[in-house]
N, CA, C and O atoms as a GROMACS GRO file, in nm:
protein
  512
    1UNK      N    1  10.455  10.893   7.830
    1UNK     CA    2  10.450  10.849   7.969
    1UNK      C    3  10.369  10.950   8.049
    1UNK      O    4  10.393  11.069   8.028
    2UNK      N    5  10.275  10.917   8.140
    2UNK     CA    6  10.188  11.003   8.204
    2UNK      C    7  10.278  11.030   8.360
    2UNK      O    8  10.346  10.945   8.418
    3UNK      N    9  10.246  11.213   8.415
    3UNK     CA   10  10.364  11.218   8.457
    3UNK      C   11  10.350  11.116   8.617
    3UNK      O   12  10.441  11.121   8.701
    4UNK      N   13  10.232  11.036   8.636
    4UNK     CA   14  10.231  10.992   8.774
    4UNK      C   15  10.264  10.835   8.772
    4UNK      O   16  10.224  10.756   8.857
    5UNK      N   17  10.353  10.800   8.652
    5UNK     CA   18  10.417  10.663   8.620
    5UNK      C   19  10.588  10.714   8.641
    5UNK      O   20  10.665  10.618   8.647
    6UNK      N   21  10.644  10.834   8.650
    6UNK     CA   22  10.733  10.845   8.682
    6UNK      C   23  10.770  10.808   8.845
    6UNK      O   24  10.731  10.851   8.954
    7UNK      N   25  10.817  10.757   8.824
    7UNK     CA   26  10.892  10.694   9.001
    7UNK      C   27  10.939  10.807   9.081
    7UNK      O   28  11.051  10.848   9.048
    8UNK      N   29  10.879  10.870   9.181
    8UNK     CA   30  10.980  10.997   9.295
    8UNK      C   31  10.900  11.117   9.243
    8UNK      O   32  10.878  11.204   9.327
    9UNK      N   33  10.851  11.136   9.117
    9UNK     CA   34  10.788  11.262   9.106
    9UNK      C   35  10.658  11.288   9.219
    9UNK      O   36  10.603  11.215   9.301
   10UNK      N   37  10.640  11.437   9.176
   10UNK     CA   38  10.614  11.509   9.305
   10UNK      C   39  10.433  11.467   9.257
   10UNK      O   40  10.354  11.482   9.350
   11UNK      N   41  10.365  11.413   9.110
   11UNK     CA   42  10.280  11.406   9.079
   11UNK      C   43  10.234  11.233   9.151
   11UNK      O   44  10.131  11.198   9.208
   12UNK      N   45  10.378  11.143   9.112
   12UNK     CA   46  10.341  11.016   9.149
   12UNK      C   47  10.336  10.980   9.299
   12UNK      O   48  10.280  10.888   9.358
   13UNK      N   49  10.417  11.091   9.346
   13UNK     CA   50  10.429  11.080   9.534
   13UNK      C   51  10.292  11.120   9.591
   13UNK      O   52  10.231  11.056   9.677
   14UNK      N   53  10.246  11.244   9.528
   14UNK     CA   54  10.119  11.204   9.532
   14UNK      C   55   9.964  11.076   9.525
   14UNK      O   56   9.902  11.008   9.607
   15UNK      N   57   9.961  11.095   9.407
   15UNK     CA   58   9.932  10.961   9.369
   15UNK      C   59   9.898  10.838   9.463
   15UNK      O   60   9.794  10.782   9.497
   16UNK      N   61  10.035  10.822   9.488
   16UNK     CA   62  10.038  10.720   9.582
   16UNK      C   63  10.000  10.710   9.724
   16UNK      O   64   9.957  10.614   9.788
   17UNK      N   65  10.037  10.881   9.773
   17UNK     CA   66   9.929  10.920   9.883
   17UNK      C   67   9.829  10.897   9.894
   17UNK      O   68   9.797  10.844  10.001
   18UNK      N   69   9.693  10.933   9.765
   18UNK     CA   70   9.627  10.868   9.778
   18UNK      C   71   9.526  10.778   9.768
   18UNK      O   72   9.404  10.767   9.786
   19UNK      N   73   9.668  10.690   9.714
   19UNK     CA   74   9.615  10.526   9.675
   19UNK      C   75   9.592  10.519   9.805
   19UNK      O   76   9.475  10.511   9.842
   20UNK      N   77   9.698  10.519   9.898
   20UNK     CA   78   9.751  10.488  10.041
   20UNK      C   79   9.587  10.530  10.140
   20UNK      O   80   9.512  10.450  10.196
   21UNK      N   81   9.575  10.674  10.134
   21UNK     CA   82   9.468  10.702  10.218
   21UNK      C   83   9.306  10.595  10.148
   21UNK      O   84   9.258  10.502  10.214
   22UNK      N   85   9.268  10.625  10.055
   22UNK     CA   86   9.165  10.561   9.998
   22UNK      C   87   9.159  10.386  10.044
   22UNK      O   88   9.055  10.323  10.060
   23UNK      N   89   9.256  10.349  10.054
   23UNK     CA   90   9.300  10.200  10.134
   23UNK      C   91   9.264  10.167  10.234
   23UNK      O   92   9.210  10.061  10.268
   24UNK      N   93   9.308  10.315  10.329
   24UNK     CA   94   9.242  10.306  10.480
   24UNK      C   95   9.120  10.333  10.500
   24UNK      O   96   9.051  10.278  10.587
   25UNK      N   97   9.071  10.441  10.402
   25UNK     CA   98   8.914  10.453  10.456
   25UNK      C   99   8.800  10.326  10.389
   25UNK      O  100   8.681  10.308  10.419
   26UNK      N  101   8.876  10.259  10.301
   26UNK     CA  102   8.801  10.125  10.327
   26UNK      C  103   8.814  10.014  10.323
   26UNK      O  104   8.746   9.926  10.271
   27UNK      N  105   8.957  10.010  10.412
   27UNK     CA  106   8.988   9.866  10.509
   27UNK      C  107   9.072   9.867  10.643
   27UNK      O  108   9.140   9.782  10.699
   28UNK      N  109   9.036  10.017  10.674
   28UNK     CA  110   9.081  10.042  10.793
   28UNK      C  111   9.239  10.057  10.808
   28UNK      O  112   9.313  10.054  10.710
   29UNK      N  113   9.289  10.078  10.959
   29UNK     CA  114   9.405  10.104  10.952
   29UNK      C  115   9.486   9.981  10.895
   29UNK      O  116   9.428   9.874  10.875
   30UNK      N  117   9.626   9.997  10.868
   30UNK     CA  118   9.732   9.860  10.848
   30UNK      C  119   9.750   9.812  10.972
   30UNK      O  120   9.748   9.885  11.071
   31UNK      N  121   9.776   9.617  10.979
   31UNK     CA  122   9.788   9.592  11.132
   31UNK      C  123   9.870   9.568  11.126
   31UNK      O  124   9.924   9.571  11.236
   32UNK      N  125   9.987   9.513  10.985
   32UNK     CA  126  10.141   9.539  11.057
   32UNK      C  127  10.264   9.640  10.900
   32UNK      O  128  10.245   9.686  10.787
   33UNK      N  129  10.354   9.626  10.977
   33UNK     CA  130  10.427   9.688  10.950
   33UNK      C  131  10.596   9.625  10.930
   33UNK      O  132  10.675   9.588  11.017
   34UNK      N  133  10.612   9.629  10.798
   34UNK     CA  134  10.748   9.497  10.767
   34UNK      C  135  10.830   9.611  10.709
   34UNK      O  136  10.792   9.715  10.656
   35UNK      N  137  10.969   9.559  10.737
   35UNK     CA  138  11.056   9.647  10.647
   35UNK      C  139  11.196   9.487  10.583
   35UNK      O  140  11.276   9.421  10.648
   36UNK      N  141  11.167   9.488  10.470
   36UNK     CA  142  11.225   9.388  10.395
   36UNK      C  143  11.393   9.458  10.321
   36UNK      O  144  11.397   9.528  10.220
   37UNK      N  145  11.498   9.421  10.391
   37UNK     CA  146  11.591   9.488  10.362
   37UNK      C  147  11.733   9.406  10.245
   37UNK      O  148  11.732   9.285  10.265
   38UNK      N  149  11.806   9.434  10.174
   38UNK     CA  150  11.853   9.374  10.052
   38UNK      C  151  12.004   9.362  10.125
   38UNK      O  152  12.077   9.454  10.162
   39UNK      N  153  12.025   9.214  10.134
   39UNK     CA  154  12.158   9.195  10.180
   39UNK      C  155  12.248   9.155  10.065
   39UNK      O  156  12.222   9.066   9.984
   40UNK      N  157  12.360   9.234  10.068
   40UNK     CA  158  12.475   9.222   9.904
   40UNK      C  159  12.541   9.071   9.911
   40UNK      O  160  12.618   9.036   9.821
   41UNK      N  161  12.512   8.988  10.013
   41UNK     CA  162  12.588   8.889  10.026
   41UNK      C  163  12.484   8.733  10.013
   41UNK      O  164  12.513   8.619  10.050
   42UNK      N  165  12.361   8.784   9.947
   42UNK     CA  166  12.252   8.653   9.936
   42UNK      C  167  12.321   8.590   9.791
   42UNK      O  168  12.366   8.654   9.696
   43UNK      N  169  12.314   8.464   9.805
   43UNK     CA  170  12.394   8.397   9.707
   43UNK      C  171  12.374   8.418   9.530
   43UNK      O  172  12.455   8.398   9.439
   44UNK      N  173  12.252   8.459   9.529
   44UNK     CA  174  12.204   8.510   9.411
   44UNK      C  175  12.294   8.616   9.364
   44UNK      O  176  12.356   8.606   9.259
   45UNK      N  177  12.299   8.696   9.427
   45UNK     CA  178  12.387   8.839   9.394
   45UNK      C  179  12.566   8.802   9.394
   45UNK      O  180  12.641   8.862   9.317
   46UNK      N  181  12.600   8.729   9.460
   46UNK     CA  182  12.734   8.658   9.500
   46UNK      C  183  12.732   8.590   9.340
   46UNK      O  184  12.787   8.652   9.250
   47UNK      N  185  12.683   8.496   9.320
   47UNK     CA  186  12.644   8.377   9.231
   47UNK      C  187  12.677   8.462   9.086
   47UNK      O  188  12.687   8.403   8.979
   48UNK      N  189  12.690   8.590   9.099
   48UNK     CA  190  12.642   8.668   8.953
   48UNK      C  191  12.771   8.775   8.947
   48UNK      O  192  12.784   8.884   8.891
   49UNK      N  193  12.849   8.702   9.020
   49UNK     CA  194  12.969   8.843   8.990
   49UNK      C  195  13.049   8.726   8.955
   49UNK      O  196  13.046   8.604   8.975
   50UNK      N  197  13.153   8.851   8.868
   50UNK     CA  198  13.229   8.749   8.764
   50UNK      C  199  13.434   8.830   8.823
   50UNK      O  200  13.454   8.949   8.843
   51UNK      N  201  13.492   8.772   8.829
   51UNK     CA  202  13.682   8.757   8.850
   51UNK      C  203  13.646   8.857   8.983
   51UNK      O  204  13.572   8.811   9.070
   52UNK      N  205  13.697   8.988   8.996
   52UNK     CA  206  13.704   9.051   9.113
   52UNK      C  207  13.600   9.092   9.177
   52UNK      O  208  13.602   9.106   9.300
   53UNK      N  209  13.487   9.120   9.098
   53UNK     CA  210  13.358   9.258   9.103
   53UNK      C  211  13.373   9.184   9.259
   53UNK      O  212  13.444   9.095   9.305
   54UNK      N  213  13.236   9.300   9.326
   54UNK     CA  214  13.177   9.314   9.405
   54UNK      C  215  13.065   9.373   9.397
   54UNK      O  216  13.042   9.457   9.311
   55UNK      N  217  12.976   9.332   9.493
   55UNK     CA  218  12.826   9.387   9.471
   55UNK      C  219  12.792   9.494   9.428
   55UNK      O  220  12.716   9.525   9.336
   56UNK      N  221  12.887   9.590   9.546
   56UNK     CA  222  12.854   9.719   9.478
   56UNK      C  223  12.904   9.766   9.352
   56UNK      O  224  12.881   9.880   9.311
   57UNK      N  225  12.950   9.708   9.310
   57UNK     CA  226  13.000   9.700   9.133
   57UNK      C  227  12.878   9.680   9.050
   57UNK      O  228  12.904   9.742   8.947
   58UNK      N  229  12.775   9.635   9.039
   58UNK     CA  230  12.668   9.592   9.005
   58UNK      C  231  12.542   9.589   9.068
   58UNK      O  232  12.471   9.490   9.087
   59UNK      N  233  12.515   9.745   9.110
   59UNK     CA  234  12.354   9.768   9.115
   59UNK      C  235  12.257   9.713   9.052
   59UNK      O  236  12.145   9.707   9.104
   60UNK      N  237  12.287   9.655   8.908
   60UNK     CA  238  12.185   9.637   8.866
   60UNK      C  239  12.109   9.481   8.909
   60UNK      O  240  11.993   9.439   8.909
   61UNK      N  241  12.251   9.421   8.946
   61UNK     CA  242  12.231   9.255   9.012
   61UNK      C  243  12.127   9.284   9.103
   61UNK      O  244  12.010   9.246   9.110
   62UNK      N  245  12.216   9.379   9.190
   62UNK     CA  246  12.133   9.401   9.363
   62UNK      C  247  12.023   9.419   9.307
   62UNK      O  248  11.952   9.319   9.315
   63UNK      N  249  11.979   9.498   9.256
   63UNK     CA  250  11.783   9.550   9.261
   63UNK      C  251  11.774   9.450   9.200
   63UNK      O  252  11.737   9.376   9.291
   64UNK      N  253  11.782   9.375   9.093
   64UNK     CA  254  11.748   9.241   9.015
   64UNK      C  255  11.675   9.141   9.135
   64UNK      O  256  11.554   9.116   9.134
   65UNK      N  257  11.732   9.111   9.196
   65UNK     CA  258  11.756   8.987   9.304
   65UNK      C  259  11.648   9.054   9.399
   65UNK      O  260  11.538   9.006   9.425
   66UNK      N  261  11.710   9.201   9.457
   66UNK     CA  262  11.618   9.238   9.517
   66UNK      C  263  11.435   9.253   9.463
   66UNK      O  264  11.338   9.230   9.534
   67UNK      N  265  11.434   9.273   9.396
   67UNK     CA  266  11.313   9.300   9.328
   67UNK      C  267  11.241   9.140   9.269
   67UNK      O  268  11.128   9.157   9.222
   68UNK      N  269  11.279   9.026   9.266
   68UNK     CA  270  11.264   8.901   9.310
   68UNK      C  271  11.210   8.825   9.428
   68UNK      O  272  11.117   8.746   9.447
   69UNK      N  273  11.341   8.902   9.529
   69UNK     CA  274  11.266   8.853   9.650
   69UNK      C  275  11.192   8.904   9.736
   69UNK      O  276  11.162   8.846   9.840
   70UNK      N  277  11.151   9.031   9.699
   70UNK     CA  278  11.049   9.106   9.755
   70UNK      C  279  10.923   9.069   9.673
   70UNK      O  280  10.822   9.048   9.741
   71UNK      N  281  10.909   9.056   9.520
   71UNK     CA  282  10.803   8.942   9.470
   71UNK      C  283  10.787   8.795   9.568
   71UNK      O  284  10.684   8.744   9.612
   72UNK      N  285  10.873   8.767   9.577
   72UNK     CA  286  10.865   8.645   9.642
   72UNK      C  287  10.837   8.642   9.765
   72UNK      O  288  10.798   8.529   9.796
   73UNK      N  289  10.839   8.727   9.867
   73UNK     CA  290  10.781   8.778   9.965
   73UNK      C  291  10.658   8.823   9.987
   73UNK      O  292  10.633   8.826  10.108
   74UNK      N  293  10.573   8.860   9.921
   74UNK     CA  294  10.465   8.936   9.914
   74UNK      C  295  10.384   8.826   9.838
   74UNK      O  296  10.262   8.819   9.850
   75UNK      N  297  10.462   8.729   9.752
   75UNK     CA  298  10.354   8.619   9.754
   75UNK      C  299  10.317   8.544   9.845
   75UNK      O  300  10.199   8.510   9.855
   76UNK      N  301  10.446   8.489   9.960
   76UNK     CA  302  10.424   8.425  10.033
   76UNK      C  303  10.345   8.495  10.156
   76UNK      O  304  10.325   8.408  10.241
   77UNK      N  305  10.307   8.587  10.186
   77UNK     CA  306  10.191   8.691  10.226
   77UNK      C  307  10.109   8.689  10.204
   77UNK      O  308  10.015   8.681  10.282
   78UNK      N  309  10.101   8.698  10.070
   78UNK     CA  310   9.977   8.743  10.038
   78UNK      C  311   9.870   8.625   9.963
   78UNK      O  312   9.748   8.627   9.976
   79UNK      N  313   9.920   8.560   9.910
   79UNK     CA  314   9.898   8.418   9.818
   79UNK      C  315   9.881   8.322   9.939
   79UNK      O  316   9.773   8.274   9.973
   80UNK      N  317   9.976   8.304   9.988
   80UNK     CA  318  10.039   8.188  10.058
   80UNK      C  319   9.994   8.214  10.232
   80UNK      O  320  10.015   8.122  10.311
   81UNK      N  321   9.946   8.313  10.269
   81UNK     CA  322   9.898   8.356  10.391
   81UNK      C  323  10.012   8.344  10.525
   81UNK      O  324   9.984   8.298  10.636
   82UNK      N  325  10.092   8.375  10.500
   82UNK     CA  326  10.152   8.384  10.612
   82UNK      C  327  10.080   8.415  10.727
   82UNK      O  328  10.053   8.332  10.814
   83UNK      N  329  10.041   8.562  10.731
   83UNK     CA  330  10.008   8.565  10.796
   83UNK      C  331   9.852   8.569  10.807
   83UNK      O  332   9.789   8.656  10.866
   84UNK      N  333   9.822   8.510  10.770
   84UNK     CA  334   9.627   8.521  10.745
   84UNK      C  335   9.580   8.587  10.607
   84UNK      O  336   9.673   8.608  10.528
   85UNK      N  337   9.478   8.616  10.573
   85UNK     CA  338   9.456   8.732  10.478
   85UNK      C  339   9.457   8.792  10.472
   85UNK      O  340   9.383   8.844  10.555
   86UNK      N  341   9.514   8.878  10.396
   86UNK     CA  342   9.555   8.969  10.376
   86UNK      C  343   9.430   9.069  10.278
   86UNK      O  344   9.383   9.032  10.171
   87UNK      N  345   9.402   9.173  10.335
   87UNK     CA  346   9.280   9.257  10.253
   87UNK      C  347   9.332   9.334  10.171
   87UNK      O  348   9.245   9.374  10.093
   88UNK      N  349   9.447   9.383  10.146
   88UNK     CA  350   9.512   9.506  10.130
   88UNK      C  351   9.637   9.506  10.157
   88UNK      O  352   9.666   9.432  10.251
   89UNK      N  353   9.751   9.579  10.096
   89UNK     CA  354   9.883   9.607  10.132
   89UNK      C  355   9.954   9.723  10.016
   89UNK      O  356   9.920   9.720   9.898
   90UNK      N  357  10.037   9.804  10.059
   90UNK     CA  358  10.087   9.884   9.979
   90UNK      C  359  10.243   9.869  10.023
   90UNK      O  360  10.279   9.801  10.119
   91UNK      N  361  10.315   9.932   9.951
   91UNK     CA  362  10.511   9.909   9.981
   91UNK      C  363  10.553  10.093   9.930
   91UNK      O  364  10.496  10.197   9.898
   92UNK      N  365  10.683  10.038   9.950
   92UNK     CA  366  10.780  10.193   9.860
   92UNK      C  367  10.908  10.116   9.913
   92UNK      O  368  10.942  10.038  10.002
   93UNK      N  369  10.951  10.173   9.822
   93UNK     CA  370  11.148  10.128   9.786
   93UNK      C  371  11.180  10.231   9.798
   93UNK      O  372  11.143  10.335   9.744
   94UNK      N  373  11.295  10.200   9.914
   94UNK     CA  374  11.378  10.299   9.927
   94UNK      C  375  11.524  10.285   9.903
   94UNK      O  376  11.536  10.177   9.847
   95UNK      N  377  11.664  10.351   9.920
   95UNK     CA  378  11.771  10.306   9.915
   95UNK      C  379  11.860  10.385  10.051
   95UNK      O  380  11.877  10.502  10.087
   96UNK      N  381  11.898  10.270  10.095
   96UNK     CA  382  12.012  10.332  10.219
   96UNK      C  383  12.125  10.404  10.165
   96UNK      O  384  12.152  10.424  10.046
   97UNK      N  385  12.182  10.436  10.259
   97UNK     CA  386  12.309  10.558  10.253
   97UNK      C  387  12.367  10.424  10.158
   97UNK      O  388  12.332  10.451  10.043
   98UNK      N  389  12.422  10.323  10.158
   98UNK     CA  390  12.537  10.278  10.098
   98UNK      C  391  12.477  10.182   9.992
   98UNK      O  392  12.522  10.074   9.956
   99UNK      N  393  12.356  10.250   9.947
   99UNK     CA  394  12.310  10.245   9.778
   99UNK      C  395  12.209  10.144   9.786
   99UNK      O  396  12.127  10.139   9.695
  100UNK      N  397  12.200  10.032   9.916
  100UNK     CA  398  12.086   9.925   9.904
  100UNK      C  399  11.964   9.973   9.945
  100UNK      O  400  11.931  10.064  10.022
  101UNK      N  401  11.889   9.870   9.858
  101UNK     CA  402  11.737   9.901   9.828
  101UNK      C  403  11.658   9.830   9.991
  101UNK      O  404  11.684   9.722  10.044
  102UNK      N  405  11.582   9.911  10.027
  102UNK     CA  406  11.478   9.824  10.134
  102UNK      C  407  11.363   9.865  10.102
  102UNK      O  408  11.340   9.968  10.039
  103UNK      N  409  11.260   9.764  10.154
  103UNK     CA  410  11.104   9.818  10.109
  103UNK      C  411  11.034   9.841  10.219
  103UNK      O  412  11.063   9.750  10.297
  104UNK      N  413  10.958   9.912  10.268
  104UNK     CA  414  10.822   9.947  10.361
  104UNK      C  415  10.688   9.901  10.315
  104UNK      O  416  10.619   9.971  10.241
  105UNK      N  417  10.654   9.791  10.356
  105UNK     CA  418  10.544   9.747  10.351
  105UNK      C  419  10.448   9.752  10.486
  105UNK      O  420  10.487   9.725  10.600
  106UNK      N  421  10.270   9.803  10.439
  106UNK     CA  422  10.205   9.830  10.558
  106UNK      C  423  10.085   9.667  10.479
  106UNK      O  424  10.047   9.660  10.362
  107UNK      N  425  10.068   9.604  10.547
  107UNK     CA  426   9.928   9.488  10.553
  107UNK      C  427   9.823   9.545  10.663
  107UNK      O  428   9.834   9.581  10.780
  108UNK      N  429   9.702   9.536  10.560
  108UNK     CA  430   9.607   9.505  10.630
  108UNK      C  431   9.519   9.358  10.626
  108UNK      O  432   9.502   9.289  10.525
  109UNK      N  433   9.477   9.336  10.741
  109UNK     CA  434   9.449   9.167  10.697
  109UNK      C  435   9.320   9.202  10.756
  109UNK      O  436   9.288   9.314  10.796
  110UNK      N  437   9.227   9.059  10.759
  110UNK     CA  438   9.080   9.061  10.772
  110UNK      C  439   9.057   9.032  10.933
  110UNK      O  440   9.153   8.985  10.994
  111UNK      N  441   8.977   9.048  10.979
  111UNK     CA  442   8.943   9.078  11.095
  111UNK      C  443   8.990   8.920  11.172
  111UNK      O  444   9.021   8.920  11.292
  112UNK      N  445   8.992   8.798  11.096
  112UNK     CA  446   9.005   8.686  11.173
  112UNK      C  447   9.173   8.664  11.220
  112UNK      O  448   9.219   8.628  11.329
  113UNK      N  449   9.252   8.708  11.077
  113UNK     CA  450   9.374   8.700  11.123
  113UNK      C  451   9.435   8.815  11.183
  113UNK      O  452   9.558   8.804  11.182
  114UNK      N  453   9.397   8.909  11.228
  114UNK     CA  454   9.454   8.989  11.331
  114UNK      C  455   9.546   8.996  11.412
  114UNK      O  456   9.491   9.057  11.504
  115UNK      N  457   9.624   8.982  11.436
  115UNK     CA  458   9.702   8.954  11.597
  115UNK      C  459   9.690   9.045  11.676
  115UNK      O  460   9.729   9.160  11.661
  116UNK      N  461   9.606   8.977  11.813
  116UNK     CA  462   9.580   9.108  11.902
  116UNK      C  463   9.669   9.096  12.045
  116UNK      O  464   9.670   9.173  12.142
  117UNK      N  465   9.727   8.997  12.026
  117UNK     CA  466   9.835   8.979  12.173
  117UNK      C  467   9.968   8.940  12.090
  117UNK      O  468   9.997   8.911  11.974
  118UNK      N  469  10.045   8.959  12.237
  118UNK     CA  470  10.183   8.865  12.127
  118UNK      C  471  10.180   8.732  12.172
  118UNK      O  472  10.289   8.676  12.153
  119UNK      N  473  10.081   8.650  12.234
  119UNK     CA  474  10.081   8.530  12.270
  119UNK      C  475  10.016   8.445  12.142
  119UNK      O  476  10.063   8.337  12.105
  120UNK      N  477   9.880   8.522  12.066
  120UNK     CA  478   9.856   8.518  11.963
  120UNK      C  479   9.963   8.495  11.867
  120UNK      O  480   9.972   8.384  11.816
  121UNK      N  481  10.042   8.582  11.839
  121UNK     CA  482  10.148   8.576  11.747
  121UNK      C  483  10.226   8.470  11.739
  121UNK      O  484  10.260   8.411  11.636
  122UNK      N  485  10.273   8.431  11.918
  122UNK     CA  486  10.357   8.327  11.912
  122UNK      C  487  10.322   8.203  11.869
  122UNK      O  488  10.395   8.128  11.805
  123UNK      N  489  10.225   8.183  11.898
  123UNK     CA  490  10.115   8.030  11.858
  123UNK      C  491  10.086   8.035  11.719
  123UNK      O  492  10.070   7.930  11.657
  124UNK      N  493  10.079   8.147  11.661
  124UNK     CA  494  10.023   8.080  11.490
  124UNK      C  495  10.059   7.986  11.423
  124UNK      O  496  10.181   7.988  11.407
  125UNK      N  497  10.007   7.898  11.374
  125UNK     CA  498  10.075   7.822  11.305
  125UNK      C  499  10.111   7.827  11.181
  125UNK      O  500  10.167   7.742  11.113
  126UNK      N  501  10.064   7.964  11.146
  126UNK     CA  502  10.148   8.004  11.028
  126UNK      C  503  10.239   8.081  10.999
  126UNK      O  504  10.260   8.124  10.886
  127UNK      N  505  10.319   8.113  11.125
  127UNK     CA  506  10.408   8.163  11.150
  127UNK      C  507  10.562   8.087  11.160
  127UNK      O  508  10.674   8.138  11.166
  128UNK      N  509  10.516   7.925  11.159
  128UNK     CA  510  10.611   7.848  11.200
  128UNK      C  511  10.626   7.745  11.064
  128UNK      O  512  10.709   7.654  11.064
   0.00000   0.00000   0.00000
């Protein structure tokens, strides 16, 4: 294993720095900024516990599910245009104090889908 495939190391945190910078200097800054957070009670994770458990009994469900619908998110982004095109995007997983996973995602999109007002925003129709 090469050491910048390890997850949290101080070689891959790098790394990823700069994937991150090299991104911006050629597609400019990110225009938004999402934070996608893992709720223990989405039916998937519910759906998968068996006599008493509870979620937090089974981390491995949570990131399972989680790591699903954050695929499934980032298609509908990025594939599927939510919000316009998308040029670029990077993430990181993190975990809250009480063990759940959330992700930080920065998009950069192409100059047409931009949002430069929030009146813009409200009207998209791909927002709705």
């Amino acid at each position: 294993m090469n050491k910048s495939e390890l997850n949290g190391s101080p070689h891959n945190m790098q790394k990823n720095y700069q994937d991150a910078m090299a991104m911006v200097r050629k597609f400019g800054k990110p225009d938004l900024f999402l934070t996608f957070t893992c709720n223990p009670s989405w039916f998937e994770v519910l759906n998968c516990m068996e006599g008493v458990q509870r979620p937090e009994d089974r981390p491995d469900i949570i990131i399972r599910v989680f790591n699903m619908k954050l695929k499934e998110l980032l298609e509908g982004i990025c594939k599927h245009g939510i919000f316009g095109t998308v040029l670029t995007y990077i993430y990181v997983i993190e975990f809250q104090k009480r063990d759940l996973p959330h992700a930080h995602i920065l998009l950069t999109l192409d100059s047409e889908s931009k949002i430069r007002t929030v009146c813009e925003c409200r009207t998209s129709r791909s927002l709705h």
